[in-house]
DRENFI-508718 format. One record per residue: x, y, z negated of N, C-alpha, C, O, CB in turn. Coordinates in steps of 0.05 Angstrom, whole numbers, plus 5000, padded with zeros to 4 digits. Glycine has a CB too. Example, Ala and Ser with C-alpha at 12.3 -4.5 7.8 and 13.67 -1.06 7.14 Angstrom:
<nodes>
526448864844524649104844526449344844528549344831522649114819;525749554858527349794857525850014843526850234839528249884886;
</nodes>
This chain:
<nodes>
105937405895105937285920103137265931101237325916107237015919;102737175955101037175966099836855974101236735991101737345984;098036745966097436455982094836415997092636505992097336215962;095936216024094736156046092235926020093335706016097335986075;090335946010088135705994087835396011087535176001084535855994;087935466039086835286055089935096062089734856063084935456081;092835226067094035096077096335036047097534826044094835236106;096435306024098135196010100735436014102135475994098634866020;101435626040103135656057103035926035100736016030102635646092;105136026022105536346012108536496018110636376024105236355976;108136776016109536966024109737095995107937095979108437126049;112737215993113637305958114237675979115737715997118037035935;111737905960112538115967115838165960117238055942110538305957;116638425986118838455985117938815986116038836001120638286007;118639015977118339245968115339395972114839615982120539365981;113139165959111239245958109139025987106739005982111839575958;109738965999108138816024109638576025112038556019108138976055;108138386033107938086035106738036063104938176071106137956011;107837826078107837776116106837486102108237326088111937796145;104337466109103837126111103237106142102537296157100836986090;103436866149101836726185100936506166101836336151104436586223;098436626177095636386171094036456188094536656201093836366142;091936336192089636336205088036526197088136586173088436116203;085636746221084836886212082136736192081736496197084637066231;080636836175078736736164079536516137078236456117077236626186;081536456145083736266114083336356093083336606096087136286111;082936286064082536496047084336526029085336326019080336496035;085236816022088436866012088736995988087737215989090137026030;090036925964089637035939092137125933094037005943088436855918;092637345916095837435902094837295879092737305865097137805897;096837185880098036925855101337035840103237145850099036525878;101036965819104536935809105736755819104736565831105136865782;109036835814110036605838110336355811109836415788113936705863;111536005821109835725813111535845786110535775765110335325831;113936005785116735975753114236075739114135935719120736245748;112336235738111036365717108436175720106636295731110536715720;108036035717105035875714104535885693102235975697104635585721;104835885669104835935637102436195637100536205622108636045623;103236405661101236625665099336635672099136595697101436765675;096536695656094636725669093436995690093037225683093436675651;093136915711091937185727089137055747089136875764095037355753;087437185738084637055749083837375779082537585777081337015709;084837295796084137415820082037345842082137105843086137415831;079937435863078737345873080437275909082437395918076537505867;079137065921080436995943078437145971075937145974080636635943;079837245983078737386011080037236041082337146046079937746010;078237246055078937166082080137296092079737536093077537126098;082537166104084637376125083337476140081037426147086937276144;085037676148084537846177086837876185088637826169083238146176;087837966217089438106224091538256205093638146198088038256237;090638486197092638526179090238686156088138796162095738736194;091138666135089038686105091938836077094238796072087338206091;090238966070090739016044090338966015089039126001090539126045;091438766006090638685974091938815949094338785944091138385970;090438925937091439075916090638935887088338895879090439375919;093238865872092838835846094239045829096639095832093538555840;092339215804093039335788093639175756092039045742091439525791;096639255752098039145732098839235712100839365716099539055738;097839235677099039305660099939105641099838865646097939495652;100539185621101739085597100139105577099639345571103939185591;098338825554095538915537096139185522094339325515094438665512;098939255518099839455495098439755505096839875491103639475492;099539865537098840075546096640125557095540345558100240135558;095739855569092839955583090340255569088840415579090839625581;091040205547088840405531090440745535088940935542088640295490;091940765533093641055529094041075560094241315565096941055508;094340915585094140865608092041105613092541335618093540565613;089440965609086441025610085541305596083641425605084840795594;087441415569086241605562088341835570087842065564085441575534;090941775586092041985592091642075610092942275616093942005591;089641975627088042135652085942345648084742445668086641945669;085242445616083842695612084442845608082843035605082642725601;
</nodes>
């Protein structure tokens, strides 16, 4: 999901994109949604714009390595 930092206000992606209304300049982080709090995910927060693209890349600790070496 996506959260508004300043108001609290989040949007849960639906086939890849997430619609928040916040304020431009608000600053907005992809978060897990509150059922998984147990999870840690340390992301940085950016000021809205108009419309923005936030990308988080996601693996699993097991594959990340064979991930990484099957690109040679």
């Amino acid at each position: 999901m996506v959260r508004d930092l300043e108001t609290g206000d989040y949007a849960a992606f639906r086939t890849g994109v997430a619609v928040l209304h916040t304020e431009q300049r608000n600053r907005v982080r992809v978060e897990f949604a509150p059922q998984y709090a147990q999870t840690k995910l340390s992301m940085p927060s950016y000021p809205a714009a108009a419309k923005m693209t936030l990308v988080a890349r996601c693996s699993n600790g097991d594959d990340w390595l064979k991930g990484l070496f099957s690109r040679f």
